[in-house]
N, C-alpha and C positions, 0 to 999 in steps of 0.2 A: 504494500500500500504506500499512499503517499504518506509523506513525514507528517503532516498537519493532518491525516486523518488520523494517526496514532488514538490509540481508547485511552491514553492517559489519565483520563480521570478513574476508570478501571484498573489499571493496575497501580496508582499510589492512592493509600489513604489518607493519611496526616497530613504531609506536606504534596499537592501535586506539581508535577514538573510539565515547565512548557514544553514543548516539541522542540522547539530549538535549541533547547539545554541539553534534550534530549540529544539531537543533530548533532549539537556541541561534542557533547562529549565520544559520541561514533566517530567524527571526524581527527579528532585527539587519539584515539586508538589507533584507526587508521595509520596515518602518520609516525607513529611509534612503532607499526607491525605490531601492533599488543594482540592483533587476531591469529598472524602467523605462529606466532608464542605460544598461543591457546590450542594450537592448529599440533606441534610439534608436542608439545606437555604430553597432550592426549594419543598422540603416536607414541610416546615413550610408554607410555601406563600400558598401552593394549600392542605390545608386541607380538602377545604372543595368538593375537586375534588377523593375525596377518597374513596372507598368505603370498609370499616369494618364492612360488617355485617357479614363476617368471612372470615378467612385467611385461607393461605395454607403454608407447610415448604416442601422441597423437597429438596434433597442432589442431586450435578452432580459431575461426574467424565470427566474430562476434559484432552483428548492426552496430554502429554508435551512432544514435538518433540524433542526440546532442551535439555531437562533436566534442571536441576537448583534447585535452593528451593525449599522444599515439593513436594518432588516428589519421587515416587516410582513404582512399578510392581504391577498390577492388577491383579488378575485372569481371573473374567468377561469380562471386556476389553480386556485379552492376551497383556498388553500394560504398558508404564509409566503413572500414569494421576496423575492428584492432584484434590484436594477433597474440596469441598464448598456447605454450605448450603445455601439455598434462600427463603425469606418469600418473601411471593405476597400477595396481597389484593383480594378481591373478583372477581374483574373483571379482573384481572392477571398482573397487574403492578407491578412490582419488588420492593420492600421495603427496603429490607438489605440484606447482605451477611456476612455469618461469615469467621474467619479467616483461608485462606486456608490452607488444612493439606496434606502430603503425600496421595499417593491414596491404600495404604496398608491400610490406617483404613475407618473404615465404620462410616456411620452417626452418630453414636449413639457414638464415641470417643468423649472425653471432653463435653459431651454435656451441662453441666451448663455452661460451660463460651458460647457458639457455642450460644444459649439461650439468655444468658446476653448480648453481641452482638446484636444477631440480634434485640431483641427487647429495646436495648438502644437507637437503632438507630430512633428508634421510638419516645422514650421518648426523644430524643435530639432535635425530630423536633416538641416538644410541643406537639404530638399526644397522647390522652388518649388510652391505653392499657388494664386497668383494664374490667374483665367480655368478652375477646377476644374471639370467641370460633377460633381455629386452628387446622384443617385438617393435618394427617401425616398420611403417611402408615404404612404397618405393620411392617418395618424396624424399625419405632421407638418405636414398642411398649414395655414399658421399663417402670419401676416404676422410676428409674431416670429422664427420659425424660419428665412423668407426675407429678413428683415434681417440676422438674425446671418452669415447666410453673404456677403450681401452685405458686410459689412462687413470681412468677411475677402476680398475679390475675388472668389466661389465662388459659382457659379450652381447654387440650388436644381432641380432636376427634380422637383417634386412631386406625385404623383398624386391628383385631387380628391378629397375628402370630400365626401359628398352630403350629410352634415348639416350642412355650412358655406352652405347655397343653392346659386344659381347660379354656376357656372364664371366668374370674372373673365375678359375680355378680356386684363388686365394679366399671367396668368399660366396660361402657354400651359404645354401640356407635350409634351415628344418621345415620344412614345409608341414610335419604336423605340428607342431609348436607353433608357426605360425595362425593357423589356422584358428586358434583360440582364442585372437589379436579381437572375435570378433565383441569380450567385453568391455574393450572403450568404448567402441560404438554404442554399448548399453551405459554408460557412464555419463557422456553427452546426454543421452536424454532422461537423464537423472539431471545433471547440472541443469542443461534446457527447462525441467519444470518449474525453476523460481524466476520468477517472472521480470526480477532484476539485471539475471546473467542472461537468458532468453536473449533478451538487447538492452542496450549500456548506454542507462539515461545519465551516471553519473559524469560528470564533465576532467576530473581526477584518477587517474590511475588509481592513487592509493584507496579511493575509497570503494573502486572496483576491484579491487586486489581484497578488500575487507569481504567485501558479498561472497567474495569466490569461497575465502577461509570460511568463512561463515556458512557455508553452504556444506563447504568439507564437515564442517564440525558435526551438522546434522544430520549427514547421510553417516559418518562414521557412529556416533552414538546410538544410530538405530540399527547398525551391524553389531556395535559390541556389546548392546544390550541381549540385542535377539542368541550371540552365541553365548553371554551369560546364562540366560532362560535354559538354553540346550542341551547345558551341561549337568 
């Protein structure tokens, strides 16, 4: 919803807070990463709720109605979008996000730091990383993209590009491990349902970078509740 329809008077008693203070203080977190923090705490606690028997990485291009930071004209899209990668874990729960970019570049822009990012985010919540194996398509295939993860331990899966030539001998692909790649595609339309990230009225990165964590937070909580329940 919008900020000014907040139910504010519903959820404080004593003292109520305007919507703006409310704003305020969203936007202060933002700016801090106080959600990415919240975002990483809650990976460390539920390690063992995780499943890394391989990942996935998948770029989305996201409308920005607004405009604002990193944003630019698409072709594909015929639109402005701005640009973000996303690693998931095996069963499609959202892991990281790197930092978003105009929607003029494609995946494969900056991709060593896009890399360093995402899987810092990992290593910050105590998660072992080394011997990864991660799923990408043929967007990334790239001697770059398969250095960066090298470099981090993490064994690319990447699916040919047929406008790269012939298929290197040096970079074979599992094609059933591949073929699992298909739950980011269900992870998008997890992200997709909050009608925030859907398209990006905020005119800030950071406080589109808040939604995303914010988003994480909630799809993970209702994963690590459900395998509490299970157990």
């Amino acid at each position: 919803m919008q900020w000014h329809l907040l139910p504010v008077k519903s959820l404080f008693s004593d003292r109520v807070l305007h919507y703006k203070t409310v704003f305020g203080h969203y936007r202060k977190w933002c700016r801090q990463g106080s959600w990415k923090n919240c975002w990483i705490a809650l990976l460390s606690k539920n390690k063992d709720k995780i499943d890394l028997s391989s990942g996935d990485i998948d770029g989305s291009h996201t409308p920005a109605l607004r405009g604002g930071e990193a944003v630019a004209y698409q072709g594909r899209k015929k639109r402005k979008t701005t640009n973000a990668l996303y690693l998931t874990e095996r069963q499609g729960l959202p892991l990281a996000m790197s930092e978003p970019v105009a929607g003029n570049h494609n995946d494969l822009y900056d991709i060593e730091a896009c890399i360093e990012e995402l899987l810092g985010t990992l290593e910050s919540a105590k998660i072992p990383i080394q011997g990864l194996f991660i799923n990408a398509d043929a967007g990334f295939d790239s001697e770059l993209f398969r250095q960066a993860c090298a470099n981090k331990q993490v064994i690319a899966n990447v699916a040919h590009n047929k406008r790269n030539g012939k298929l290197s001998t040096d970079h074979k692909i599992d094609e059933e491990l591949y073929h699992e790649r298909y739950a980011v595609e269900r992870t998008n339309a997890w992200i997709d349902s909050f009608r925030s990230l859907l398209n990006r009225f905020d005119t800030t990165v950071s406080s589109w970078k808040g939604f995303s964590f914010l988003a994480f937070i909630v799809i993970g909580l209702k994963k690590f509740n459900k395998s509490e329940k299970s157990r």
